[in-house]
VMD Tcl script that draws the C-alpha trace (Angstrom):
set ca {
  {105.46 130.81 99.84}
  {104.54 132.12 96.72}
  {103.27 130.13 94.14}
  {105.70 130.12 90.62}
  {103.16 129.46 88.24}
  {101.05 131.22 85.44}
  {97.59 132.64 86.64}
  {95.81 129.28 85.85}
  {98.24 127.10 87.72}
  {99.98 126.38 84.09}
  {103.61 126.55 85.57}
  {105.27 129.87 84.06}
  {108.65 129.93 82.90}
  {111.38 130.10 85.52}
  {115.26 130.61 85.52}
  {117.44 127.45 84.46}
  {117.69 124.59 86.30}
  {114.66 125.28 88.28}
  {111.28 122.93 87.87}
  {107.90 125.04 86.95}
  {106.02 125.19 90.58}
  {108.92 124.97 92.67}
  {109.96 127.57 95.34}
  {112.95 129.14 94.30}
  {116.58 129.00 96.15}
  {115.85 132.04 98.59}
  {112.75 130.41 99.80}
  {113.59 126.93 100.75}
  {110.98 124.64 101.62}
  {110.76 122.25 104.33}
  {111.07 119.35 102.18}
  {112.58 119.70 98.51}
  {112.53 116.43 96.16}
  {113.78 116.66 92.39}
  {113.78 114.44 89.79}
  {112.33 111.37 92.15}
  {112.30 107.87 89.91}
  {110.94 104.81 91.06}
  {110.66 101.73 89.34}
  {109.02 98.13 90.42}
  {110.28 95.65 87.82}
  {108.62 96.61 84.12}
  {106.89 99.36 86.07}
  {107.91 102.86 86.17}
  {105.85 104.53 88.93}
  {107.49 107.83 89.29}
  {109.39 109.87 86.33}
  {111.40 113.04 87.41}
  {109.13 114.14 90.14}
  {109.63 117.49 91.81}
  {107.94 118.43 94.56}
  {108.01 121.10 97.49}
  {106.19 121.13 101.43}
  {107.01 124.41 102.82}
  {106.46 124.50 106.60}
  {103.22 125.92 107.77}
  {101.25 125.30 104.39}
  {98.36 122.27 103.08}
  {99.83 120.63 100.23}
  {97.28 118.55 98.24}
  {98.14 115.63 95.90}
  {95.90 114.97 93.62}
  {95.53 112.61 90.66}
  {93.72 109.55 89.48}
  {94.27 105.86 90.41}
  {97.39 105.00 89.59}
  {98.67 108.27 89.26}
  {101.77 107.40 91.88}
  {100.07 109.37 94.82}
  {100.73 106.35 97.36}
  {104.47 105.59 95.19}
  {105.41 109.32 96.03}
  {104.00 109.10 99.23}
  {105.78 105.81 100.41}
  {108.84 107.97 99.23}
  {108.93 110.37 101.73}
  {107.63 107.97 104.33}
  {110.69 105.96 104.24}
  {109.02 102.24 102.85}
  {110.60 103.27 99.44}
  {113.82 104.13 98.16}
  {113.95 106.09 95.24}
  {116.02 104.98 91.86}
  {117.29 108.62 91.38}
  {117.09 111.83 92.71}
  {117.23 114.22 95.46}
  {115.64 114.82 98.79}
  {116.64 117.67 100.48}
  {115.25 118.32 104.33}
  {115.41 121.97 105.90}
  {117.83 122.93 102.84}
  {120.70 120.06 103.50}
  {120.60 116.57 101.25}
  {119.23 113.30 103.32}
  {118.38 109.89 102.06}
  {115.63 108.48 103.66}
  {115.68 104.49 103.49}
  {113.00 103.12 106.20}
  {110.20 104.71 108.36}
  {112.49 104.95 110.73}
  {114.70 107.47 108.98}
  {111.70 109.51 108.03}
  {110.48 109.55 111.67}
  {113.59 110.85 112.51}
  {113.45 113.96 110.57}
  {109.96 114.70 111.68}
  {107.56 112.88 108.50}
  {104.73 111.43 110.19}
  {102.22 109.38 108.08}
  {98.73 108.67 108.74}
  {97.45 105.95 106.09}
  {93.60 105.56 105.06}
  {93.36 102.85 107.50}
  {94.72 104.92 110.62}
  {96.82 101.87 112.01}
  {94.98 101.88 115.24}
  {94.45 99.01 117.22}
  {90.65 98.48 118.98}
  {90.97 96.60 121.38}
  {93.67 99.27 122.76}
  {92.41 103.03 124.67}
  {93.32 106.28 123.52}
  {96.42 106.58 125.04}
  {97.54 103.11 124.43}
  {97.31 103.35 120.89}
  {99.32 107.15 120.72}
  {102.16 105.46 122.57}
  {102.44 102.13 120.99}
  {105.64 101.04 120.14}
  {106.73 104.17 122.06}
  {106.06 103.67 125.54}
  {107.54 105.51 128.58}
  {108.95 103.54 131.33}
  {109.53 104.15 134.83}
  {112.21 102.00 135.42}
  {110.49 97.88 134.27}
  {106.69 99.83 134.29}
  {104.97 101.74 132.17}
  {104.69 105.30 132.88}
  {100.87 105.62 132.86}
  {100.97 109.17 133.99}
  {103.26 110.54 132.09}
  {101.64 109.16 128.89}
  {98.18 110.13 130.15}
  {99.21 114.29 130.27}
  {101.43 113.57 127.11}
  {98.23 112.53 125.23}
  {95.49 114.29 126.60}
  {97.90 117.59 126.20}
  {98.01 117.10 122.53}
  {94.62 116.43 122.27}
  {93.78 119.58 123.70}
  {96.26 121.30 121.55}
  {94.48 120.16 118.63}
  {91.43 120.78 119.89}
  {89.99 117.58 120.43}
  {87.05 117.50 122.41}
  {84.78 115.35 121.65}
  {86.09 112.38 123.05}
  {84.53 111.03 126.08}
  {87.59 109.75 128.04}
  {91.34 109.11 127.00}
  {90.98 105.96 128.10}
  {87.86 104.97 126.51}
  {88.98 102.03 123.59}
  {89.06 103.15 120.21}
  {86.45 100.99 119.32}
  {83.76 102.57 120.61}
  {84.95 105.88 118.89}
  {83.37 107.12 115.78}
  {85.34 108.03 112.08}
  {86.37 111.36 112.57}
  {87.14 110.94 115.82}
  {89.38 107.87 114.94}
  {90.90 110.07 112.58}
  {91.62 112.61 115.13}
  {93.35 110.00 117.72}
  {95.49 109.22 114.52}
  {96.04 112.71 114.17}
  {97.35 113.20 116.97}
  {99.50 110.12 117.95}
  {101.50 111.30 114.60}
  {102.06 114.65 115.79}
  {103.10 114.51 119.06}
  {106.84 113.51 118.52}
  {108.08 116.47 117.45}
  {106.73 116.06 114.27}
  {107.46 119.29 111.09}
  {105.69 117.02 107.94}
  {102.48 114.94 108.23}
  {101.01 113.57 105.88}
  {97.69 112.12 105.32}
  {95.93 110.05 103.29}
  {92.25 110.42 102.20}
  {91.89 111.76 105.28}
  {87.73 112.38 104.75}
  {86.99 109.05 103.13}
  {84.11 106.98 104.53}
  {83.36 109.90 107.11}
  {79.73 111.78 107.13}
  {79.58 115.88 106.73}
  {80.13 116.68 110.34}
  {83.21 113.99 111.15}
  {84.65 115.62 107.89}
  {84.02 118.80 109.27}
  {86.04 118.11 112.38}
  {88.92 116.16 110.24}
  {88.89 119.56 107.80}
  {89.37 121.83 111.17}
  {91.83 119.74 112.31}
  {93.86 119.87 109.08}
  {93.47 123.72 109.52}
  {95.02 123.81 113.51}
  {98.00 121.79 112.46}
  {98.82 124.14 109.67}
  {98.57 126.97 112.28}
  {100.52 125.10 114.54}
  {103.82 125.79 111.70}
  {103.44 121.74 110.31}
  {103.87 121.20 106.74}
  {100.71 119.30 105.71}
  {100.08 117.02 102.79}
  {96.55 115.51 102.10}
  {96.50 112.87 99.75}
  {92.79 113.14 98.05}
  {90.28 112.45 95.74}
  {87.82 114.87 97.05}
  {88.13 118.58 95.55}
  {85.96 119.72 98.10}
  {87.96 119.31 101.02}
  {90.96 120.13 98.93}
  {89.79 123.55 97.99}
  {88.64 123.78 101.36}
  {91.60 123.38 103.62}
  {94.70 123.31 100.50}
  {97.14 126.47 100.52}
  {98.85 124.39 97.20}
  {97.65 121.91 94.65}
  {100.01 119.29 93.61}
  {98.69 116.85 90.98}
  {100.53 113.79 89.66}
  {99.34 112.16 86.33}
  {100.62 108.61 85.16}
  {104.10 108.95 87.39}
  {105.15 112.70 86.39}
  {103.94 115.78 87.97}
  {102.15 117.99 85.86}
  {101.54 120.70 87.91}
  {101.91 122.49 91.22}
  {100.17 125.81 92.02}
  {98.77 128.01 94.51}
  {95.16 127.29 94.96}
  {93.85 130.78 94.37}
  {95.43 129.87 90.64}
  {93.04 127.13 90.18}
  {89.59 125.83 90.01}
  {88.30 122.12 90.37}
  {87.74 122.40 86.74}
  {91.56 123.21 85.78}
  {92.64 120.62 88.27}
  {90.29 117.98 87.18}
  {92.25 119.16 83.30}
  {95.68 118.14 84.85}
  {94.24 114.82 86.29}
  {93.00 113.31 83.20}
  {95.14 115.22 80.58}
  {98.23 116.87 82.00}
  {97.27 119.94 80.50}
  {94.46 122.49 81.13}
  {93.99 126.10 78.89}
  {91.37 127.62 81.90}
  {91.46 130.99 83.09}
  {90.09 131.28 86.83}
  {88.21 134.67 86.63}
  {89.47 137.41 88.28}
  {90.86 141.21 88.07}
  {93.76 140.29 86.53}
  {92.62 137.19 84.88}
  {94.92 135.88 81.57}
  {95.80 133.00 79.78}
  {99.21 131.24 80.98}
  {102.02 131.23 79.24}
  {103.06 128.12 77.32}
}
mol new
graphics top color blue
foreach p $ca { graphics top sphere $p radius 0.5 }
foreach p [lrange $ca 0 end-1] q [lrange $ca 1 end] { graphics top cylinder $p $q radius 0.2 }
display resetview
């Protein structure tokens, strides 16, 4: 999808009734929000926000602390329900009120602190709360293949047995197992958040890769993170939220960490990314 925004990421004017950075009509995105509101008492924690995940692309959401990244997130997970606005799922309108609802569709979240239980193998923890039976007993088999077929999907290797407890596994293999139990029921969305935190260079290296094979696998990906490095290394867009509102969303081949550092702390940013047909944005 093509990125409708200025050569710096500044989004460029666009026909009426259509938000700067958003796909148009003709090119519908997987999932479409506009003008998301959320409020917590006194609080407003989202204004407005627009956002689009086409399929097969790494959306990045970036922004400070309190910017609304987990807010927006929580959104489209289903945990909360937004004030006002619009979320629209492979082109039709759906309202998304608990995880359930979201799972439904196909959104998948994995949270910083993966949700996996230790004292529980491999395949335990990809099928808990969704077991297969065989009649009153578990289906060990059938969950075995289920799980180490994904696994090899994503390319997954490192792992010394399926059934080996997830305590003994290391970060980025953790994050892989969590990976992987979200994308195995028929999931189209998953997102993930700060997917590379706490992890050394080569356990972000295989979290990075991974990102990349479920992108080529025709998900829609969105990495919630702090890190510009990994977003510049894996991100197709740049999405960046700044005190509740979204200030921008770009390709990334608009943008430098520089410029998106400007939208973080300012909401604004005048750079020019060089290039052949380098130019200031319009206004």
């Amino acid at each position: 999808m093509e990125s409708m925004t200025g050569p710096m990421g500044v989004p460029a004017r666009t026909a009426p009734g259509r938000a700067p950075g958003t796909a148009p009509l003709d090119e519908e995105p997987l999932l479409r929000l506009r003008g998301i509101s959320k409020r917590f008492g006194a609080v407003q924690a989202l204004y407005g926000v627009d956002l689009d995940l086409p399929r097969a692309k790494v959306t990045a959401l970036c922004g400070d602390n309190g910017a609304g990244k987990s807010v927006l997130t929580k959104t489209i997970a289903g945990i909360h329900e937004p004030d006002h606005g619009q979320i629209s799922w492979e082109g039709r309108p759906v309202t998304i009120r608990t995880p359930n609802d979201a799972s439904a569709l196909g959104i998948e979240t994995v949270y910083q602190d993966l949700a996996l239980a230790d004292n529980l193998d491999i395949v335990q923890n990809m099928f808990l709360g969704r077991e297969r039976m065989s009649g009153i007993f578990l289906n060990e088999d059938s969950m075995e293949r289920a799980a180490a077929q994904t696994l090899a999907e994503l390319r997954v290797t490192t792992v010394r047995s399926i059934r080996q407890p997830v305590a003994t596994l290391s970060g980025g293999q953790r994050q892989a197992v969590a990976v992987a139990k979200a994308v195995m029921w028929n999931s189209k969305l998953v997102m993930l958040d700060e997917p590379t935190a706490a992890l050394g260079v080569a356990q972000t290296r295989m979290v990075l890769d991974l990102i990349k094979r479920l992108k080529d696998h025709g998900l829609a990906v969105m990495v919630i993170s702090h890190n510009l490095n990994d977003v510049f290394e894996v991100a197709d867009r740049v999405a960046v939220l700044r005190l509740g509102r979204m200030v921008a969303q770009a390709d990334i081949s608009t943008l430098d960490r520089e410029s998106v550092v400007d939208y973080m702390t300012t909401g604004v940013s005048s750079r020019v990314v060089p290039g052949p047909t380098s130019q200031r944005p319009e206004a």
